[in-house]
C-alpha positions in Angstrom: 7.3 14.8 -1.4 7.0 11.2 0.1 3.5 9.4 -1.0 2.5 5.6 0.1 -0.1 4.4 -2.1 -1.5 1.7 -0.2 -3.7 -1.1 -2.9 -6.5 -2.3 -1.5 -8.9 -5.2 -3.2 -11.1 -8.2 -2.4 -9.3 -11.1 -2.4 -12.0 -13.3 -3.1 -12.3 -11.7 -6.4 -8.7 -12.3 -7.0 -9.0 -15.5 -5.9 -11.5 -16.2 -8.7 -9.5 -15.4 -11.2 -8.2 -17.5 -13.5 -4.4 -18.6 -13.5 -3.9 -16.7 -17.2 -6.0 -13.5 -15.4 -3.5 -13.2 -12.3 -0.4 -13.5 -13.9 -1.5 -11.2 -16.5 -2.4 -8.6 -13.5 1.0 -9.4 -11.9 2.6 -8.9 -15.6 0.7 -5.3 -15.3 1.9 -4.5 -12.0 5.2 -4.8 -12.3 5.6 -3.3 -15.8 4.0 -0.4 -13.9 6.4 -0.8 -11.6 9.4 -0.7 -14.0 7.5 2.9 -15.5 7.2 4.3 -12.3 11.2 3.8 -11.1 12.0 5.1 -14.9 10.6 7.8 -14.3 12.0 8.6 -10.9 8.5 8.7 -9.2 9.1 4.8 -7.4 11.0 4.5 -4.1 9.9 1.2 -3.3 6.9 -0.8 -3.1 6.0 -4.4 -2.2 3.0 -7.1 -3.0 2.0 -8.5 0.3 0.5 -12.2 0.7 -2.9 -13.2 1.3 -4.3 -11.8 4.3 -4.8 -15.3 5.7 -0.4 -15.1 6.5 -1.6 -11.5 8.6 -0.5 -11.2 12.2 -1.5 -8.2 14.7 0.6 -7.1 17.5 -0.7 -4.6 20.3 1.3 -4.0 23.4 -0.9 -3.2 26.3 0.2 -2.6 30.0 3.7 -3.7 28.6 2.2 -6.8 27.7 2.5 -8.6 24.0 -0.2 -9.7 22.6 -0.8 -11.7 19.1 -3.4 -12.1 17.0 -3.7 -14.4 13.8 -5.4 -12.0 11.0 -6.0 -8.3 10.1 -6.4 -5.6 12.4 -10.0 -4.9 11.3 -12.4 -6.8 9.2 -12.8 -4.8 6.4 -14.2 -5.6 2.6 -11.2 -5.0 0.6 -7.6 -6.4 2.3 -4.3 -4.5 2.0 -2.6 -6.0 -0.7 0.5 -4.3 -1.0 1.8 -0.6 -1.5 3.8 1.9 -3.3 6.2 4.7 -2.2 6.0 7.2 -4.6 7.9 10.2 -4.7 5.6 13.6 -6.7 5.7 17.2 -5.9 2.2 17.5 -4.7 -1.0 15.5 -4.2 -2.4 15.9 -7.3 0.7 14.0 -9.2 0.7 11.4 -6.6 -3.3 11.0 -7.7 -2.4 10.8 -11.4 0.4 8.2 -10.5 -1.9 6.0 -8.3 -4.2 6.1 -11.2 -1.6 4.1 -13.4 -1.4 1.2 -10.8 -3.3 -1.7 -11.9 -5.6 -3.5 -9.3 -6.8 0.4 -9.1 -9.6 -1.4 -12.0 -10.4 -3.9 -8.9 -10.2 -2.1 -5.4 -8.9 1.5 -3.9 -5.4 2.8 -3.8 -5.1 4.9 -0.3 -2.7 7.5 -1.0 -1.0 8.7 2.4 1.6 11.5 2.4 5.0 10.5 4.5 5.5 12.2 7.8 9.4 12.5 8.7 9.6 12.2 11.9 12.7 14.0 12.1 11.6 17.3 11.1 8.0 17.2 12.7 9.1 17.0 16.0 11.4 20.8 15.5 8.7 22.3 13.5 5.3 21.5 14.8 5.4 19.4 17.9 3.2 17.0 16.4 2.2 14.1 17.6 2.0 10.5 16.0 3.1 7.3 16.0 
């Protein structure tokens, strides 16, 4: 089963860190990375930049509108994410553990809908 581990942290702690402490974090994450696609439990996953580049779109009364920023304020920012691949919940929590800024923020971990199949099987709804 499909997992997105979403990493959250504060970016004005990261942005305290010193030059040496981020690239050693980045060094971390993507040595994690490498571990995680050996293993076959990786998909994909991106770092995102600072929350400062964010943009919000809404379309309302088929209207565009744009926002500079987040969506919501919140304490900790999205900082980038992980598709992970496990067999249940429980592995996808023992993987999520292993990423790094997990020791500075929250990894979300958010199973994959397929659209494809939800719409024969339960007539779901969702975006």
């Amino acid at each position: 089963m499909k997992y997105l581990a979403l990493v959250y942290y504060q970016e004005q702690i990261m942005n305290q860190m010193s030059q040496q402490q981020w690239d050693s974090l980045n060094q971390e994450c993507m040595a994690c990375g490498e571990q995680l696609q050996a293993s076959g439990h990786m998909l994909g996953g991106n770092a995102l930049q600072s929350v400062d580049t964010a943009t919000t779109v809404r379309l309302r009364d088929g209207k565009i509108t744009v926002t500079d920023g987040p969506f919501a304020e919140t304490k900790e920012q999205l900082a980038g994410f992980y598709l992970l691949e496990a067999r249940d919940i429980n592995e996808a929590i023992q993987l999520a553990g292993k990423i790094p800024p997990a020791r500075y923020g929250s990894i979300e971990i958010r199973p994959v809908r397929e659209l494809q199949n939800e719409a024969n099987i339960s007539g779901g709804k969702g975006a």
